[in-house]
C-alpha positions in Angstrom: 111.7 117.6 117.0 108.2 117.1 117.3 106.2 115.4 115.3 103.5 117.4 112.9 101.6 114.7 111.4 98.6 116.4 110.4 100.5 119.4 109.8 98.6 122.0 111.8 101.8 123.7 112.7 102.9 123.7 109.3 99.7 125.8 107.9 99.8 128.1 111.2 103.6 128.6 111.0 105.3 126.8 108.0 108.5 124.9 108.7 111.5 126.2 111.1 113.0 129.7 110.1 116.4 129.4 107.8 119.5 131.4 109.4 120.8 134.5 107.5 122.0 132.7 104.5 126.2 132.6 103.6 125.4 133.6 100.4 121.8 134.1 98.1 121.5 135.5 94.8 119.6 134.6 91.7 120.5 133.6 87.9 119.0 134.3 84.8 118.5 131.2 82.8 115.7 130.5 79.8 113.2 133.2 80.4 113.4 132.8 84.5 115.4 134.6 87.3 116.0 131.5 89.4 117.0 132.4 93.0 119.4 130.5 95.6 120.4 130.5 98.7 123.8 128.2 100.5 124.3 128.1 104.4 127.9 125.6 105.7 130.5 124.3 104.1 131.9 121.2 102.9 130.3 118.6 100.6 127.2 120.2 98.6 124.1 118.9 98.4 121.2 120.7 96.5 117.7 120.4 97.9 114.8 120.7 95.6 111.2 121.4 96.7 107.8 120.3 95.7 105.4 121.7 93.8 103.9 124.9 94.8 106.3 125.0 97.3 109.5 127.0 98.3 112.7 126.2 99.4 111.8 127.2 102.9 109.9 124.4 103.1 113.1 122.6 104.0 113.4 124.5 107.2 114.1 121.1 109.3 116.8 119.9 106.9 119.3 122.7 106.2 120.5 122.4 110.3 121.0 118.7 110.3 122.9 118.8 106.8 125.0 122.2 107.6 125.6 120.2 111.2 126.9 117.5 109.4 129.3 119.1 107.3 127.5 119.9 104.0 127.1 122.8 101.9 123.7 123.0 101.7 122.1 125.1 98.4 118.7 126.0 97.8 116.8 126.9 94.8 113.2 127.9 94.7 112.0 126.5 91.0 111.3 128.4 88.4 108.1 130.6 89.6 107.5 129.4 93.1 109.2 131.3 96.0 111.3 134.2 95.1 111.3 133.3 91.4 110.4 134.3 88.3 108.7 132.8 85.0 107.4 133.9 81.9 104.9 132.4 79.6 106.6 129.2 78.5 104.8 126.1 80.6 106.4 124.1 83.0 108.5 121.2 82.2 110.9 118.9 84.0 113.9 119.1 81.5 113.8 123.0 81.8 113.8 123.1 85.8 116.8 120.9 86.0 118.6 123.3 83.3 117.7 126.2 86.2 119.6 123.6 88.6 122.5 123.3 86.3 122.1 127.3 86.1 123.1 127.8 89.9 125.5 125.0 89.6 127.6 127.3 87.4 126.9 130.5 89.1 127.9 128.7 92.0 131.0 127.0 90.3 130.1 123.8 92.1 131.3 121.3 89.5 129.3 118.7 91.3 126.7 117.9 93.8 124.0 115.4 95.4 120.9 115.9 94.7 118.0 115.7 97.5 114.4 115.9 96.0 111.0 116.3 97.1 108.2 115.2 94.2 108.7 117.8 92.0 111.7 118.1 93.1 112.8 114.6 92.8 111.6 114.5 89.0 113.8 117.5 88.4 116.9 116.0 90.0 116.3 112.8 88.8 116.4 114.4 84.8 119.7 116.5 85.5 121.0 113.4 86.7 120.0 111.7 83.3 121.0 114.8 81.6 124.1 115.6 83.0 125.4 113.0 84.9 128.9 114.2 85.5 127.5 116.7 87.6 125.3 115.0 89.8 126.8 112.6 93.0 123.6 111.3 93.3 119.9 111.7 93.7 117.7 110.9 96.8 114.0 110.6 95.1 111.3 111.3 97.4 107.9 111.3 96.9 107.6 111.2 93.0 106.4 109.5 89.7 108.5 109.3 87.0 105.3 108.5 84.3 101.7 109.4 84.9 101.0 105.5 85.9 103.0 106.3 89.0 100.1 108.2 90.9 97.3 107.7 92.9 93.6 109.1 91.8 93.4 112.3 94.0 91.4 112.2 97.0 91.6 115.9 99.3 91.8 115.3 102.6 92.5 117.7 105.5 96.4 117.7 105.4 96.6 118.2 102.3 94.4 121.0 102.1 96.6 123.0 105.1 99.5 122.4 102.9 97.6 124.2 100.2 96.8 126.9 102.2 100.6 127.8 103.5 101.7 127.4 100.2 99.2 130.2 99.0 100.2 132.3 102.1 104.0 131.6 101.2 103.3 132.4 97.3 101.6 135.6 97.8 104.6 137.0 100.8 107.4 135.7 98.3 106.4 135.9 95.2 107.2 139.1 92.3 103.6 138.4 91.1 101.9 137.5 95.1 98.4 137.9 92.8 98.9 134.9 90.2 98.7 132.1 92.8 95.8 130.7 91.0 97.2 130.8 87.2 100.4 129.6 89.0 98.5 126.2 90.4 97.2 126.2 86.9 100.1 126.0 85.5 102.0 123.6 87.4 98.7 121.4 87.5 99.1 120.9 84.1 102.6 120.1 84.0 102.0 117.2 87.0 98.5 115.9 85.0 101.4 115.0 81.6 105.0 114.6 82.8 107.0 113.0 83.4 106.7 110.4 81.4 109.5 108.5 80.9 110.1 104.4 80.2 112.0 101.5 81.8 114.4 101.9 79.1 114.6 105.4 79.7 115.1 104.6 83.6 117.8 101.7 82.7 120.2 104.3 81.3 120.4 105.9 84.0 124.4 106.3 85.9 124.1 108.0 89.0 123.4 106.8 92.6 120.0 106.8 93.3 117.9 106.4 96.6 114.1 105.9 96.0 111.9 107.1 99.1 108.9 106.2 99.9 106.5 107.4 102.6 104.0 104.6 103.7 101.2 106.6 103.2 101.6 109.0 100.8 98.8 110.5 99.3 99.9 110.8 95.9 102.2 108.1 94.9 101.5 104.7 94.2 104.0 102.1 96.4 104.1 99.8 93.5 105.5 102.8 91.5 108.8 103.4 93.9 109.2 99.5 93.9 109.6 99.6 89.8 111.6 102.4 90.0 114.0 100.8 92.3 113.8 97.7 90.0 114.6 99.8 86.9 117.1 102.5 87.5 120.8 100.1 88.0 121.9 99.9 91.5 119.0 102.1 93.3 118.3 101.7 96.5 114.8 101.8 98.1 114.2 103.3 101.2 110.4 102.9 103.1 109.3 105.5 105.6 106.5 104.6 108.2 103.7 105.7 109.6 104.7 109.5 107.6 102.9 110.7 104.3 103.7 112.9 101.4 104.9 115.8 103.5 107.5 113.6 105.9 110.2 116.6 106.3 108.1 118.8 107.9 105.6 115.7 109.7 108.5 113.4 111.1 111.9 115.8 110.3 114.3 113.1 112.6 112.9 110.3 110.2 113.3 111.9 107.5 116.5 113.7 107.9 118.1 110.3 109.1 117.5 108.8 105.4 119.0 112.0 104.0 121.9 112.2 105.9 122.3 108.1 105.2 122.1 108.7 101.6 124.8 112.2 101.3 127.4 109.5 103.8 126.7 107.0 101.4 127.1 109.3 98.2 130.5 111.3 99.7 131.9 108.4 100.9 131.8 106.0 97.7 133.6 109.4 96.4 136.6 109.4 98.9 
């Protein structure tokens, strides 16, 4: 695949169109209609998305996991994509009970989890919060306290990310109108949480994979090297010359650490 560093293609096009889906529904769980999607067979692993982002935006990654033998799911979170929210704000804890949500509508009794900031928080927490559901977690792109991040500085690539995720919120979503309210909203949420400690992070029993682009826009390195240092047994993984958007800039770079982790993960199973 090409590469799409400064993600022109991405704002013109988005990432590459999913096949028809084997089977997409949604669940109802704490004031949200949560919707899903699964394409393969085989070993499941759940992807997560970012932040005013959709599960589409995982175009790349679905082919190379299906092609590998993996039941791929995805979820759009709660009031991005094709789902719903009410009034309650944001938090953390309550996306990963949407995850658990399609876990059970799903009957998949467990699964690894593949996260993309946002995302990555949310699978982290289930896997604190339920960890006899959860294989394990590949953490990409995220902070797990608000020391973790970088002062915000807009630049160009960020800014065409932006605008596809407007375009993608207003042709997905039941309320296309509330983009702004929604960036409010989840804004918030990313300026206070997570926030959790080194003891918190030390109790932690799944498999986890900390990522790290080098030049990620939002997350400090430093941060990805404590977290690998303070959740037992993680690995950390560095990705070069790719920023915070490295599955749709570099997909073959990315999708090699993915596919690394689920081997890793299955395997340790067997």
């Amino acid at each position: 695949m090409e590469a799409d560093d400064d993600l022109k293609h991405f704002e013109a096009h988005g990432a590459a169109p999913l096949s028809v889906a084997g089977d997409q529904g949604s669940v109802d769980n704490d004031g949200a209609r949560i919707w899903y999607a699964t394409y393969g067979a085989g070993a499941p692993v759940i992807l997560l998305h970012g932040g005013l982002g959709h599960s589409g935006n995982w175009g790349y990654q679905v082919p190379a996991l299906v092609s590998a033998g993996h039941r791929v799911v995805l979820i759009d979170s709660r009031g991005h994509g094709r789902s719903t929210r009410d009034a309650k704000p944001y938090l953390y804890e309550r996306m990963a009970t949407d995850v658990l949500a399609v876990m059970d509508a799903l009957q998949l009794d467990k699964a690894a989890l593949t996260g993309w900031s946002d995302g990555a928080c949310t699978a982290l927490i289930l896997g604190m919060q339920a960890p006899e559901r959860v294989a394990g977690v590949f953490f990409f792109g995220c902070n797990m306290d608000p020391g973790g991040t970088k002062e915000f500085v807009p630049t160009p690539v960020i800014d065409r990310c932006f605008s596809r995720h407007r375009q993608d919120y207003e042709h997905l979503s039941p309320t296309p109108d509330a983009f702004d309210a929604f960036v409010g909203a989840v804004s918030e949420m990313m300026r206070t949480q997570p926030d959790y400690s080194a003891d918190d992070l030390a109790k932690i029993r799944v498999p986890v994979t900390i990522v790290q682009s080098e030049n990620d826009e939002f997350i400090k390195q430093e941060h990805a090297e404590y977290l690998a240092r303070s959740i037992p047994g993680a690995a950390l993984v560095m990705l070069p010359g790719v920023s915070h958007f490295a599955p749709l800039q570099r997909p073959d770079l990315f999708n090699d650490a993915v596919l690394t982790f689920v081997d890793k993960v299955f395997s340790s199973r067997a």
